[in-house]
C-alpha positions in Angstrom: 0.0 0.0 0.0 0.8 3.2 -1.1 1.5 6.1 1.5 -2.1 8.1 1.7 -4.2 10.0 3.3 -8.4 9.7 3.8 -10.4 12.3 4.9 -14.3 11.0 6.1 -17.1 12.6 7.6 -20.2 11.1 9.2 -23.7 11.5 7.6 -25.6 11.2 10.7 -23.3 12.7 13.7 -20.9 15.1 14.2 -17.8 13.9 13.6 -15.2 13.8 11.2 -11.8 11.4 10.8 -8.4 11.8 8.9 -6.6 9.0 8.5 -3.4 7.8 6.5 -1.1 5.0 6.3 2.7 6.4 6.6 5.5 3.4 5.8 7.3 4.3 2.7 8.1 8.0 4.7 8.6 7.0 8.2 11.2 4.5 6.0 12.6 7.5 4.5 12.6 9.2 7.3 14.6 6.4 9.3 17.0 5.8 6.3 17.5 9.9 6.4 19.1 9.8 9.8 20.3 6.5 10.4 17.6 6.3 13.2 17.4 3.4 16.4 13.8 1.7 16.1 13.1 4.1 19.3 14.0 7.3 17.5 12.3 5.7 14.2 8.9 5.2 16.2 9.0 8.7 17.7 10.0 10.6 15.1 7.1 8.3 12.4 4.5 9.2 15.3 5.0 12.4 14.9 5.5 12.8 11.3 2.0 10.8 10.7 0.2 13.4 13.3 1.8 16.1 11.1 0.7 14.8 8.0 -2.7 15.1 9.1 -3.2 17.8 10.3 -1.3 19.1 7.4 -4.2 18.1 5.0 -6.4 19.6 7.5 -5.0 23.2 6.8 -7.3 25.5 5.0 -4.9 28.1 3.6 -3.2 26.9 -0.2 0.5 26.8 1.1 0.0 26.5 4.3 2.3 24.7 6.8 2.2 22.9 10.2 5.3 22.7 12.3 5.1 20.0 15.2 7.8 20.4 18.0 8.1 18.1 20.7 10.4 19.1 23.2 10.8 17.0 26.4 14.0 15.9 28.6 15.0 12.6 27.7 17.4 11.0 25.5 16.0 11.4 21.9 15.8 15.4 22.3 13.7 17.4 20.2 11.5 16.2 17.7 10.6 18.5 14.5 8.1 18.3 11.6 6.8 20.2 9.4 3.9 19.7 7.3 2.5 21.2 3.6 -1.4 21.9 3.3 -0.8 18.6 0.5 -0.1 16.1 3.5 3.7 16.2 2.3 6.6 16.2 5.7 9.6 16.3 6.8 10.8 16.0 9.9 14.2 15.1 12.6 15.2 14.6 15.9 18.2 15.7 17.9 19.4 12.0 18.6 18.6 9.6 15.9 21.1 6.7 17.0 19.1 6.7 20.7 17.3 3.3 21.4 16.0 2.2 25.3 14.9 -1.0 26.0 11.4 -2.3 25.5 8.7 -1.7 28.1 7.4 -4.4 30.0 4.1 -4.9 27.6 7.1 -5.5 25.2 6.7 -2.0 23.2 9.2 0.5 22.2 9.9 3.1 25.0 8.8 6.2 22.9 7.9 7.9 26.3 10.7 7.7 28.4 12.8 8.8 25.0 11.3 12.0 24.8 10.5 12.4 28.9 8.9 15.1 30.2 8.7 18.9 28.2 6.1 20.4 26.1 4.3 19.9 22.1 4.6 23.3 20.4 2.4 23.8 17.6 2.8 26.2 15.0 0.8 27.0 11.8 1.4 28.9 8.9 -1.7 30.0 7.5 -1.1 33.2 5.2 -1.8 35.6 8.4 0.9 38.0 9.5 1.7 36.3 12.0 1.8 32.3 12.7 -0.7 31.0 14.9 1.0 28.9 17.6 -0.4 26.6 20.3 1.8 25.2 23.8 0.8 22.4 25.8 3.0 20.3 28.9 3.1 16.7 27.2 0.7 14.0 28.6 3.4 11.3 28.7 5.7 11.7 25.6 4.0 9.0 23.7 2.5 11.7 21.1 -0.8 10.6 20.4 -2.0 11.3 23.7 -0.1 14.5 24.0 -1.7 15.9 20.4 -4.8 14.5 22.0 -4.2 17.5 24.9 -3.1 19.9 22.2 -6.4 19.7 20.9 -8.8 19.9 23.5 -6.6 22.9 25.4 -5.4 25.0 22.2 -8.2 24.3 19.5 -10.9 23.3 22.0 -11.6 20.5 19.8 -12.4 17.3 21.1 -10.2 14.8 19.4 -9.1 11.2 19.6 -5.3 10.9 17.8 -3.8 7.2 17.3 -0.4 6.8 16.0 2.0 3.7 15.4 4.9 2.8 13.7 6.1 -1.2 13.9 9.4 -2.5 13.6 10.8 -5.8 11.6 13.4 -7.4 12.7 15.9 -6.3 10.4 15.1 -2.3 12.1 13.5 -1.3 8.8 9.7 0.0 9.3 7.2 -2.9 8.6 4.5 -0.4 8.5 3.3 3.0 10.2 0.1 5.2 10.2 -2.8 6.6 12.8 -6.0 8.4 12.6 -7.2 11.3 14.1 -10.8 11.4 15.2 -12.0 15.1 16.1 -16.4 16.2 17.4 -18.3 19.1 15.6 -20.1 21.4 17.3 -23.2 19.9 18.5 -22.7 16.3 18.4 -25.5 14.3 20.7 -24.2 12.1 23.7 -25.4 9.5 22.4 -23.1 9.1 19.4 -20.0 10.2 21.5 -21.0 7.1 23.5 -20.9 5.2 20.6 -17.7 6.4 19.2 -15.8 5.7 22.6 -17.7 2.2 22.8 -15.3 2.0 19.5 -12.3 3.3 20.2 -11.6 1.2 23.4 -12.5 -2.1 21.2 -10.3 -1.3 18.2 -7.0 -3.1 17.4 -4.0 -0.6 17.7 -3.9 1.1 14.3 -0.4 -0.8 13.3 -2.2 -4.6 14.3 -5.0 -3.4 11.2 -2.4 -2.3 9.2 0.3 -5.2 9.3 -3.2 -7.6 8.7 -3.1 -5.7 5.2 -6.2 -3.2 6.1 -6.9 -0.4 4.2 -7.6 3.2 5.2 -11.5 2.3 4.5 -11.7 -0.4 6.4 -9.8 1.1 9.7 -12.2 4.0 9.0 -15.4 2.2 9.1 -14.2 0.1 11.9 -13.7 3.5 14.5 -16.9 4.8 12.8 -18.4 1.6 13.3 -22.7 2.0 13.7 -22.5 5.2 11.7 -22.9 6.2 8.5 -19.9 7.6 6.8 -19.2 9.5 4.0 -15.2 9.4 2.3 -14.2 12.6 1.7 -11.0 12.3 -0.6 -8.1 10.0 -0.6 -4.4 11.6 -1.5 -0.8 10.3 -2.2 1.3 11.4 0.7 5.4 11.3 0.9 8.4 12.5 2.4 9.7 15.5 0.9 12.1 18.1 2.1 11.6 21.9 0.8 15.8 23.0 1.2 17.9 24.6 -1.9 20.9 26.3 -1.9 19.0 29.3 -1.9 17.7 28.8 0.9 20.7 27.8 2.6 22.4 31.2 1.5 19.8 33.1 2.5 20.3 31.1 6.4 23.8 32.2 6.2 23.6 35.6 5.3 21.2 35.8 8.3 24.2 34.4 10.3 25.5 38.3 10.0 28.9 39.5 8.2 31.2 39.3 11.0 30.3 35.6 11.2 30.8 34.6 7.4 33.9 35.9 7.2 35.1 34.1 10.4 33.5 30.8 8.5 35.7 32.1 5.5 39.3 32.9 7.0 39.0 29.8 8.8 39.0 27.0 6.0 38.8 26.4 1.9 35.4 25.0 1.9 32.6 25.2 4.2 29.7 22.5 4.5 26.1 23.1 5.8 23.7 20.1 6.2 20.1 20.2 6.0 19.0 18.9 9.4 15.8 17.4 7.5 17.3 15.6 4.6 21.2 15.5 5.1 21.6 16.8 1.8 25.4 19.0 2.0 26.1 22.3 0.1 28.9 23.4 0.0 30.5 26.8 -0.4 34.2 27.9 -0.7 35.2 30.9 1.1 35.3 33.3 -2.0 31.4 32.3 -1.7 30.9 33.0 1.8 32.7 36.6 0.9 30.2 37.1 -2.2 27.6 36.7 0.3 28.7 39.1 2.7 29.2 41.5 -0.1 25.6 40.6 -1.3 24.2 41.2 2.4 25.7 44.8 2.7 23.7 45.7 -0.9 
């Protein structure tokens, strides 16, 4: 299957559900940075959750950045997502891996520890709209869960997985994210949360070879549903040298030519797809020339 992304919304009650099956870019992703199958599972987490909220964005161009700051071993945690469901995303400390809990799966909590989800969207306004919340317990889904219902006053229901083969490659990843209209009756959030606490974990549907439709149906389960639309998704990182020498001329003059008199050749990596560029020091001096224009 394909990496994509469903969008559904129920006929008869007031809620709607984004959901999308992640592999092929959480396996980017984990090839990218070399990543531990604990870094791989935090870092696909939070890439799926960014993915769909993402699509969710109204604005043509419009991006989501996800930040996940706490204080354990992986560090941060950054995405950022298009309005087309496109990411990229990286963490401080790829190569960190814990042992497995005692349920036997991967420690994603105690890698990011306690800190706060940072929220930030990009939608055409002067200003970015940003949201903070303390995390739950590190394990994402419950902490975009809290991000929801504190910053959006939405009330939301986020599951996210990522499972790992043997060989540390990603056997497949993906999540939904369940969110209530204004107005919905009791009666069908009883029914909804009847569903949610009987449904497989979103990676057990997936690695039995379920599509989006089906896992939809199944958390929707006694409604009716309508499906929305259905779009490719990927892995895709937005850097160009352009960009690159716009970040260093930011760095300010006295610091280029420091970066210039100090060696032949100067490399910058991007931090979300290790690409290197790399600029000689009569570069570095062009841009200090071209930052004083």
């Amino acid at each position: 299957m394909s990496d994509t992304l469903l969008r559904a919304l129920t006929r008869d009650a007031g809620i709607q559900i984004t959901a999308a099956v992640t592999t092929g870019l959480v396996e980017r992703a984990r090839q990218i940075h070399s990543a531990a199958p604990t870094a791989t599972a935090a870092l696909g987490r939070t890439l799926t959750a960014t993915a769909m909220m993402g699509s969710q964005l109204k604005a043509e161009g419009g991006s989501v950045t996800v930040q996940v700051k706490g204080n354990g071993p992986l560090g941060a945690i950054v995405c950022v997502g298009e309005a087309d469901g496109y990411v990229r995303g990286y963490l401080q400390e790829p190569s960190c891996d814990l042992p497995l809990r005692a349920d036997g799966k991967l420690d994603v909590g105690g890698g990011v520890g306690r800190g706060y989800l940072m929220v930030i969207k990009d939608i055409g306004l002067k200003d970015p709209v940003t949201g903070t919340v303390a995390l739950v317990n590190g394990e994402i889904a419950e902490d975009l869960t809290r991000y929801f219902a504190e910053s959006e006053q939405i009330p939301s229901a986020c599951a996210l997985g990522v499972l790992i083969d043997t060989d540390r490659t990603v056997r497949c990843a993906g999540g939904y994210l369940v969110q209530l209209m204004p107005g919905v009756k009791e009666a069908d959030i009883d029914r909804l949360e009847g569903n949610l606490a009987k449904i497989e974990p979103v990676t057990a549907m997936l690695d039995k070879g379920w599509t989006l439709e089906q896992i939809v149906e199944r958390v929707l389960d006694g409604f009716v549903v309508d499906f929305l639309q259905q779009d490719e998704i990927g892995y895709r990182c937005a850097c160009s040298r352009q960009k690159v020498e716009r970040a260093l001329i930011s760095m300010g003059k006295k610091e280029l030519l420091k970066m210039a008199g100090e060696q032949e050749k100067s490399e910058v990596t991007c931090q979300f797809c290790d690409k290197i560029y790399t600029f000689g020091s009569d570069e570095l001096r062009a841009l200090v020339a071209q930052a004083e224009q």
